[in-house]
C-alpha positions as CSV (number, residue, x, y, z in Angstrom):
1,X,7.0,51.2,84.8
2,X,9.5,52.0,82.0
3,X,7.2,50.7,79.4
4,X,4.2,53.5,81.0
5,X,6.6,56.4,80.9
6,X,8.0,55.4,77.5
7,X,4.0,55.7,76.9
8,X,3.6,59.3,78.0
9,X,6.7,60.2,76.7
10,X,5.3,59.8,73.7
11,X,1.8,61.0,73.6
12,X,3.2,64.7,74.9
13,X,5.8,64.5,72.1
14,X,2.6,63.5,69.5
15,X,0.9,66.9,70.6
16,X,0.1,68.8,67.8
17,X,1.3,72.9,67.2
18,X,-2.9,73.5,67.4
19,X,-3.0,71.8,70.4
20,X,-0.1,73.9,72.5
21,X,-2.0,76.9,71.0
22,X,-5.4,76.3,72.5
23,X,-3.6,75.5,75.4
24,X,-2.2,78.6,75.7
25,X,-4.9,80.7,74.6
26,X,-6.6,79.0,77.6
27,X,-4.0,80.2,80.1
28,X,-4.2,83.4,78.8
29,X,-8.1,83.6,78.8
30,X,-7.8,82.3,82.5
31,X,-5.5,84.8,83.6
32,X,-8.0,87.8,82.4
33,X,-10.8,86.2,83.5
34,X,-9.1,86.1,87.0
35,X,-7.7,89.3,86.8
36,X,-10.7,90.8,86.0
37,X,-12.8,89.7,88.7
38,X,-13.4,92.0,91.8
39,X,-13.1,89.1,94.3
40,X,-11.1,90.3,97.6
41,X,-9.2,87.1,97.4
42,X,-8.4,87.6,93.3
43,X,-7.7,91.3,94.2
44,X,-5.4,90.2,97.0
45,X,-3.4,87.5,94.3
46,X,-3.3,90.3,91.9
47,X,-1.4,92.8,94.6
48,X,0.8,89.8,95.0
49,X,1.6,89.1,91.7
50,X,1.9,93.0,90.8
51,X,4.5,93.5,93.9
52,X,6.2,90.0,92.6
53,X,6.1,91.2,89.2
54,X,7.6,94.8,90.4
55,X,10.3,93.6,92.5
56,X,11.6,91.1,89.4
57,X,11.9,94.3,87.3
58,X,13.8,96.2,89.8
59,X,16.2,93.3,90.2
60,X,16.5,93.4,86.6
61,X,16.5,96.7,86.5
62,X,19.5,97.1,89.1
63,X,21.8,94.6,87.4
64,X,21.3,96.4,84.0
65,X,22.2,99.6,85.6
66,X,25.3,98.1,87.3
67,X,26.3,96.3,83.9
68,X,25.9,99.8,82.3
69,X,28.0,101.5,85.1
70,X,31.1,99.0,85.1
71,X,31.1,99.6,81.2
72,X,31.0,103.6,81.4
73,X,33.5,103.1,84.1
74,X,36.1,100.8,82.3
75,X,35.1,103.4,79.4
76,X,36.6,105.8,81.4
77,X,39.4,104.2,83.0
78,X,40.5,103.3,79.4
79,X,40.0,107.2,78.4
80,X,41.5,108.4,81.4
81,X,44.6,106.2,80.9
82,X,45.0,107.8,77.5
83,X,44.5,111.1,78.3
84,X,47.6,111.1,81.1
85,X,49.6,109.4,78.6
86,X,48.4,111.8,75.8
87,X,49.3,114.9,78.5
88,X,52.8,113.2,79.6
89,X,53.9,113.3,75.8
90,X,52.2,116.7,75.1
91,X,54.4,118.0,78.1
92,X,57.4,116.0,77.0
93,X,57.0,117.9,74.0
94,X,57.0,121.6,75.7
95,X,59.7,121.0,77.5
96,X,61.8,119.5,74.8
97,X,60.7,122.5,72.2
98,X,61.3,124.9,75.0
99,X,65.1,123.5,75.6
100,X,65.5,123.4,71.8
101,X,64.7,126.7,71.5
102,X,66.8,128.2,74.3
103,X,69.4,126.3,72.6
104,X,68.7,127.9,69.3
105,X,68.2,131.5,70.8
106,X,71.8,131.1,72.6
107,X,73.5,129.9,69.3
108,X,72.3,132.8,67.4
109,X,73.2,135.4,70.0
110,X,77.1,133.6,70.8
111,X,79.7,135.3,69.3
112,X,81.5,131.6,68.9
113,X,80.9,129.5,66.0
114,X,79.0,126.9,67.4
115,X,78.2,123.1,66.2
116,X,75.6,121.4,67.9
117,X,75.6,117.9,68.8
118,X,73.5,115.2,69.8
119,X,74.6,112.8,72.8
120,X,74.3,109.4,71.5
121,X,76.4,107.0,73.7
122,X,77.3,107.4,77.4
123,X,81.4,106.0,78.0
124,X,80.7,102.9,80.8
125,X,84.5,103.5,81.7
126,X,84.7,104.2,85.4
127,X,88.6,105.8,85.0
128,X,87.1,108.3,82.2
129,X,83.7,110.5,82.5
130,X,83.0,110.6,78.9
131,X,79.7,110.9,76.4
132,X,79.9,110.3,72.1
133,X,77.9,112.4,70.7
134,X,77.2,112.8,66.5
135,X,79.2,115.1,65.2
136,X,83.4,114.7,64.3
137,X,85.8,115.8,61.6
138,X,83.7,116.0,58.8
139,X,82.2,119.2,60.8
140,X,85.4,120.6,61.0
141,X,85.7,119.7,65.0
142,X,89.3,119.0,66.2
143,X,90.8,117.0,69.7
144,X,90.4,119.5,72.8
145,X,87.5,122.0,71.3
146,X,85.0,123.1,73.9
147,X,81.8,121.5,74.9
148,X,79.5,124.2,76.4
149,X,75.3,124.4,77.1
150,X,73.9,128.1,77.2
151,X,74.1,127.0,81.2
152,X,77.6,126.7,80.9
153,X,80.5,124.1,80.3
154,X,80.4,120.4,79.7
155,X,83.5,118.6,79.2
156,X,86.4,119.1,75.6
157,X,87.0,116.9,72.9
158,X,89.0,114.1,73.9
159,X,88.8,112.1,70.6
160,X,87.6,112.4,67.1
161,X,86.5,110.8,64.3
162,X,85.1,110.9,60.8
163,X,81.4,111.7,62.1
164,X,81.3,110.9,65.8
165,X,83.7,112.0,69.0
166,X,84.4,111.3,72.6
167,X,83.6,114.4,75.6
168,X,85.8,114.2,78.5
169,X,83.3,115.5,80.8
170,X,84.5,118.4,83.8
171,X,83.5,115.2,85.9
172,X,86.2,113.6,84.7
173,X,89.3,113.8,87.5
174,X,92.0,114.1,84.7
175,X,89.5,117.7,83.6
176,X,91.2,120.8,84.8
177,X,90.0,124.2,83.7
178,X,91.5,127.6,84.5
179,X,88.7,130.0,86.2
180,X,87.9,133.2,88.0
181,X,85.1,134.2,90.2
182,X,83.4,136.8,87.8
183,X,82.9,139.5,90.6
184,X,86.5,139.9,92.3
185,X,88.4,138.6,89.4
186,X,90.4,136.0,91.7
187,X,91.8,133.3,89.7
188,X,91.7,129.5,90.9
189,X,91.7,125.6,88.7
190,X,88.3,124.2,88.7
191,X,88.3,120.5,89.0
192,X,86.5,117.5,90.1
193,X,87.3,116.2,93.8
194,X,85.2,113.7,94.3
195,X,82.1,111.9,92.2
196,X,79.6,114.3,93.6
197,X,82.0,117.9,94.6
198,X,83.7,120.1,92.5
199,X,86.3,122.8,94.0
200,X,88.5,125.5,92.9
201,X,91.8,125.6,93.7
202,X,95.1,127.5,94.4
203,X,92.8,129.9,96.1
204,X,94.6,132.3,98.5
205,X,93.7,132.1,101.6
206,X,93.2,136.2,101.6
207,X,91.1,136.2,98.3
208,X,87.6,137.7,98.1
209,X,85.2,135.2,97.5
210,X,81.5,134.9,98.9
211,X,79.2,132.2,99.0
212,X,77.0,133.0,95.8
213,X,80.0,134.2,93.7
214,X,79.7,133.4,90.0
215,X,82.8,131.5,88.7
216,X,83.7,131.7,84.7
217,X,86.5,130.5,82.2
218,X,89.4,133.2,82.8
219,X,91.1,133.1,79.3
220,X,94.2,132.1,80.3
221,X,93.6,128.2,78.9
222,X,94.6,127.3,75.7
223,X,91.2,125.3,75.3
224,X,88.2,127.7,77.3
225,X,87.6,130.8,75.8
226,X,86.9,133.4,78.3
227,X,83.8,134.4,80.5
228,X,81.9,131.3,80.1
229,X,79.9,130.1,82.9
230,X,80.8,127.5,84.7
231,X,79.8,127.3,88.0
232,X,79.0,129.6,91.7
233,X,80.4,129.3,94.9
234,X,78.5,127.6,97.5
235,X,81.2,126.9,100.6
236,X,84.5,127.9,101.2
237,X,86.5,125.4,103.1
238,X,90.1,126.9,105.0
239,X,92.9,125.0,106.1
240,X,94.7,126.9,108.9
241,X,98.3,125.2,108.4
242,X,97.8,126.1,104.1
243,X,98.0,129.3,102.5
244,X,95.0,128.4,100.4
245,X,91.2,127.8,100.2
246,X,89.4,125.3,98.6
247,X,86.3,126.7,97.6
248,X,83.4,124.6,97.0
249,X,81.3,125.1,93.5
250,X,78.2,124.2,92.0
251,X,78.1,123.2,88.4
252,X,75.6,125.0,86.5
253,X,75.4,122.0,83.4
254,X,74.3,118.4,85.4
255,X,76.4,116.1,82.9
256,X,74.0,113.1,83.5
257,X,70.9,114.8,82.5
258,X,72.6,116.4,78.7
259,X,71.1,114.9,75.7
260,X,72.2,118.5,73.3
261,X,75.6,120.4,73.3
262,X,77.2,122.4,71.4
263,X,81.0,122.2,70.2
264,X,83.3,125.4,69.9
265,X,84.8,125.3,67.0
266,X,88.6,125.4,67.3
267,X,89.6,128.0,65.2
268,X,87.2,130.1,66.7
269,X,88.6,129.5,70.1
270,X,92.1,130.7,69.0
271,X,90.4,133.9,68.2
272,X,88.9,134.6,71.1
273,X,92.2,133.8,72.9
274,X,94.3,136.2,71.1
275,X,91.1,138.8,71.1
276,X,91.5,138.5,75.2
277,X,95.2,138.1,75.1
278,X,95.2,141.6,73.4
């Protein structure tokens, strides 16, 4: 048996390039000839072979058109994916322009000679709330000048050096900063009380305050000029046995979202004191 199929083997392996042509050509002449008959039963194979032939090409047809539609689709995820990041950044963008700008429009209308700075490090001390930011000495800044936003106040210079300094931030419970509420002119100390509530204090108990009240630098510190915002009233807490109030206030500047400031300069500050002292 192995020797007759080592045999064959080689006889259909001897078979000449002619030979597989007539072969073919046969097959081929065969098919017409069958196809071209009007025989019921040749019609009937031909319907057959048609509907086989039709259904192969719609299979084929189907899985080409779902290979096309996962590639448009990944296509578009991909295009999509861009697109949001491309808007996130374009809308980063506004936002940042239109901060800069306020920032810029608010410089050029202050009457203070401002220096803005860039927040670069935040303090991780939990005793002092504290930011560095890029500016220092060489920018003629000195220890205690005011840190303000066109929103209002941010903290003073605690420290500073050749190019850098350290902010004490009003969330700081050593800060204390001499204000009045800007309609009624009553005069209290703005301070921190708590991680998340700032008051004023050495309220009398009698004073006119209202929930909504504007609260701004009264002049009287030696740091602060006068009439900066710094904060409105939104509760006013009473202590029967006391003869004062704490009020509770609303900062207008959120210290953990600042990334820009600006720096009052200190010789400028002295002016505005004696200017409001007069």
């Amino acid at each position: 048996m192995p020797k007759e199929f080592k045999v064959i083997d080689i006889q259909f392996f001897s078979i000449t390039r002619s030979e597989y042509l007539t072969f073919l050509v046969c097959i081929v002449l065969s098919l017409s000839l069958i196809f071209l008959n009007d025989n019921p039963q040749i019609n009937n194979l031909r319907a057959v072979v048609v509907d086989s032939w039709a259904h192969t090409l719609q299979v084929i047809s189907k899985y080409r058109s779902m290979a096309e539609m996962r590639e448009q689709l990944t296509k578009l995820r991909h295009r999509t994916s861009y697109l949001l990041l491309e808007n996130s950044q374009l809308r980063k963008a506004a936002l940042e322009n239109h901060r800069l700008r306020r920032m810029l429009d608010f410089k050029e209308t202050s009457r203070h000679k401002l220096v803005a700075a860039t927040v670069i490090a935040r303090d991780q001390d939990p005793v002092v709330r504290s930011v560095v930011i890029d500016v220092g000495e060489k920018d003629g800044l000195k220890k205690d000048d005011p840190v303000i936003l066109p929103a209002g106040i941010v903290g003073k210079l605690l420290r500073t050096g050749e190019s850098t300094s350290l902010v004490q931030l009003y969330t700081d419970h050593n800060f204390r900063l001499a204000c009045k509420i800007q309609r009624s002119r009553v005069n209290g100390l703005f301070q921190q009380k708590d991680s998340k509530t700032s008051v004023l204090t050495q309220i009398p108990k009698n004073a006119d305050i209202r929930v909504g009240d504007l609260v701004v630098t009264s002049g009287y510190s030696y740091i602060f000029p006068a009439e900066l915002q710094t904060a409105k009233v939104i509760d006013i807490k009473t202590d029967l046995p006391s003869l004062f109030k704490t009020v509770i206030v609303e900062p207008f500047v959120d210290v953990t979202k600042i990334e820009n400031v600006f720096v009052i300069k200190a010789e400028d500050s002295v002016e505005s004191r004696n200017s409001s002292a007069e």
